[in-house]
C-alpha positions in Angstrom: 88.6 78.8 130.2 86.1 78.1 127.7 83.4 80.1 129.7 86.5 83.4 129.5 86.6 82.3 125.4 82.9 82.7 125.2 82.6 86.1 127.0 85.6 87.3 124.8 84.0 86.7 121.3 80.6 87.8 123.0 82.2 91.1 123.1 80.9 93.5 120.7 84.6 94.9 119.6 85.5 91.0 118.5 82.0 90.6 116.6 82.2 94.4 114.6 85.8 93.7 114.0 84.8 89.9 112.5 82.0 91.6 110.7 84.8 94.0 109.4 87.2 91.5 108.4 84.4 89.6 106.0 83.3 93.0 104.3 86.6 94.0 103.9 87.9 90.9 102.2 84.4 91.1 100.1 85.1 94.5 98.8 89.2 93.6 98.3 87.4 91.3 95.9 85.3 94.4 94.3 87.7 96.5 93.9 90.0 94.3 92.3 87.8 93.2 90.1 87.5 97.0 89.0 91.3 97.7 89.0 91.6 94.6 86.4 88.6 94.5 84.2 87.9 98.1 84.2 90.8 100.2 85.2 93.6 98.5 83.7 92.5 97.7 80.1 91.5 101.7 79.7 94.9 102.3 80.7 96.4 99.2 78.4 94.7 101.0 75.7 95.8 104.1 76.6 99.7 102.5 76.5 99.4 100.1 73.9 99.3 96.9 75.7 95.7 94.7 76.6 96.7 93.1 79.2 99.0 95.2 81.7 100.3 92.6 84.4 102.3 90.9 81.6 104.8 93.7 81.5 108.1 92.6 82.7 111.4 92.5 82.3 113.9 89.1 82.1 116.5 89.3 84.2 118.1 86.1 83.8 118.2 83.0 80.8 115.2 81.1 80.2 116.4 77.7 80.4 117.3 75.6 77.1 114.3 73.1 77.8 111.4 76.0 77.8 108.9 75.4 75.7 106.7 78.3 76.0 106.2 82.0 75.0 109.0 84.4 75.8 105.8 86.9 76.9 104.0 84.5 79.3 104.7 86.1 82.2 103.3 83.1 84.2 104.9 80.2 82.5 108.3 82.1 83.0 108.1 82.7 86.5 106.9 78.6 87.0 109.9 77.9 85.2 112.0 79.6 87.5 113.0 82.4 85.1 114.1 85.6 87.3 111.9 88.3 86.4 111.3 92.3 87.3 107.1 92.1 87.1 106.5 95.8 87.4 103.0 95.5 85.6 101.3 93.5 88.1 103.2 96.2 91.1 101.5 98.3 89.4 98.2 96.6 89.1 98.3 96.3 93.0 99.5 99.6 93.5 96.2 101.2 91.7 94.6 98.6 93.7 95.9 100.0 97.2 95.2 103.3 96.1 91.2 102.9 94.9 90.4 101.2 98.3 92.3 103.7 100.6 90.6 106.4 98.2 87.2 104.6 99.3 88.3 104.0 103.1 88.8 108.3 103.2 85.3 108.8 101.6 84.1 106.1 104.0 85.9 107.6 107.2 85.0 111.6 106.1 81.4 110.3 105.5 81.6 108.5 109.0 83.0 111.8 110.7 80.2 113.7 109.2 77.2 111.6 110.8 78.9 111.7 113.8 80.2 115.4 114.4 79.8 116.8 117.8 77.1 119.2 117.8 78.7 122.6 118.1 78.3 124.2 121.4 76.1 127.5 122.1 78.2 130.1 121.1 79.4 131.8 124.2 79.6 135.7 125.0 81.9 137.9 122.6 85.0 139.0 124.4 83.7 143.0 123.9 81.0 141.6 125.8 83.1 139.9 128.6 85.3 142.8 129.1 82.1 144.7 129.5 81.0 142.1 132.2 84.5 142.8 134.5 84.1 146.6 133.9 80.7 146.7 135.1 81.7 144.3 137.6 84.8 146.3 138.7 82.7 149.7 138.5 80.6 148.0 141.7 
């Protein structure tokens, strides 16, 4: 069994998808990083609000022993305050759409390094039906 385990992760699919796995979580962390400290205040600015993911709604009552801000999205939700968070959807939704945006360039780049050549271009059909009538003239 442990000899089967070792031939397994030996394969070279298990080791490029493990090698996959680490870059992918490394550039999750890029992009977010982008979406929230460079993205998303331009587009706070743009809407009047700094800090985006603190847009939300209350759905519920805050209960009578809360302390804190009415606008800390955070403290509300830890005190168990049923809110509609649709800033920080749509913090993760830009998110999503920057790293499938990247995946395309990164998959149309791939396909372009590794396009079949094109094969010799073969007779013209005039030319072909000129073949099979000289062919049929014999």
């Amino acid at each position: 069994m442990l000899r089967e385990f070792r031939e397994f992760i030996a394969r070279g699919n298990v080791l490029d998808l493990a090698v996959a796995v680490i870059i992918g979580a490394a550039f999750g962390k890029i992009v977010t990083s982008l979406t929230e400290d460079l993205v998303m205040p331009v587009i706070g600015a743009i809407f009047g609000k700094v800090d985006f993911t603190s847009l939300f709604v209350i759905l519920g009552d805050v209960p009578a022993d809360y302390k804190g801000s009415l606008a800390d999205y955070t403290a509300l939700k830890a005190a168990g305050v049923p809110l509609f968070g649709y800033g920080h959807f749509v913090t993760e939704v830009i998110n999503f759409v920057i790293i499938a945006f990247a995946i395309f360039l990164i998959v149309k780049a791939a396909n372009r390094i590794n396009r079949p050549a094109e094969a010799p271009a073969g007779p013209t059909e005039i030319e072909l039906l000129t073949e099979i009538r000289d062919a049929l003239k014999k």
